[in-house]
N, C-alpha and C positions, 0 to 999 in steps of 0.2 A: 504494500500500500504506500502510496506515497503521500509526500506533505499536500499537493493541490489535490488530489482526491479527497483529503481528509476535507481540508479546506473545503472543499466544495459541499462535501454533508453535512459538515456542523454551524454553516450559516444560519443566521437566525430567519431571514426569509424564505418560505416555505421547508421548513424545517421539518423532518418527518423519523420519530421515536425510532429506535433504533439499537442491536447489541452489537458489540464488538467481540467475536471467537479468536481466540489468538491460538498460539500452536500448540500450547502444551492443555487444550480446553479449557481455559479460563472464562466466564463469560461476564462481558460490563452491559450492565443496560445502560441506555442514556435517553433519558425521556422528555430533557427539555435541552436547549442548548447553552444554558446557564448550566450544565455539568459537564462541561467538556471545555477542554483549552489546549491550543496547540499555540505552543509558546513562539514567541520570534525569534529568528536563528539569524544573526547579525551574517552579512556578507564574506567575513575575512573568516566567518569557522573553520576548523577542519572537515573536508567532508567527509575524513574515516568515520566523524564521533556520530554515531544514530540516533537518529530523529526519534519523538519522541512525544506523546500528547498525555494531558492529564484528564483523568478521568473523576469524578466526583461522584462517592457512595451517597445512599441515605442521610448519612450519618453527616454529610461533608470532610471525609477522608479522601486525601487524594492518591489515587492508583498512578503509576509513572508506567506507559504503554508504550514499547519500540516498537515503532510505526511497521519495521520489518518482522517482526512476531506478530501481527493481525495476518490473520488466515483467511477471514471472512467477515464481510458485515451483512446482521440477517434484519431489514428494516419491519417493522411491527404491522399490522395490518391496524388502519384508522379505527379510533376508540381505547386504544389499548394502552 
């Protein structure tokens, strides 16, 4: 998964609930997009260091997700 994919689901205009499967099956829900954040990664980084977005529990605990361990995103059918 990349950082503009990501970007592009967790916009807040038409924004649609959403989990994130990663590879060892973990699974994040995300049901609004005030729980998720994908931080900014200034120009001169190294591009070895992996990307990486935060995810936010119930609780407001932040999960740290490399964007290259998402396996699959399984979007929620409306209502949910």
């Amino acid at each position: 998964m990349t950082r503009e994919e990501i970007a592009d689901i967790i916009k807040p205009d038409g924004f649609s609930p959403f989990v994130i499967v990663t590879g060892s099956g973990n699974r994040f829900s995300v049901n609004h997009p005030d729980f998720v954040d994908l931080p900014p990664v200034p120009e001169e980084i190294d591009p070895t260091v992996p990307s990486f977005l935060i995810v936010y529990t119930k609780n407001g605990v932040p999960r740290f997700i490399t964007l290259a361990n998402i396996q699959e995103i399984e979007f929620k059918p409306a209502g949910q």
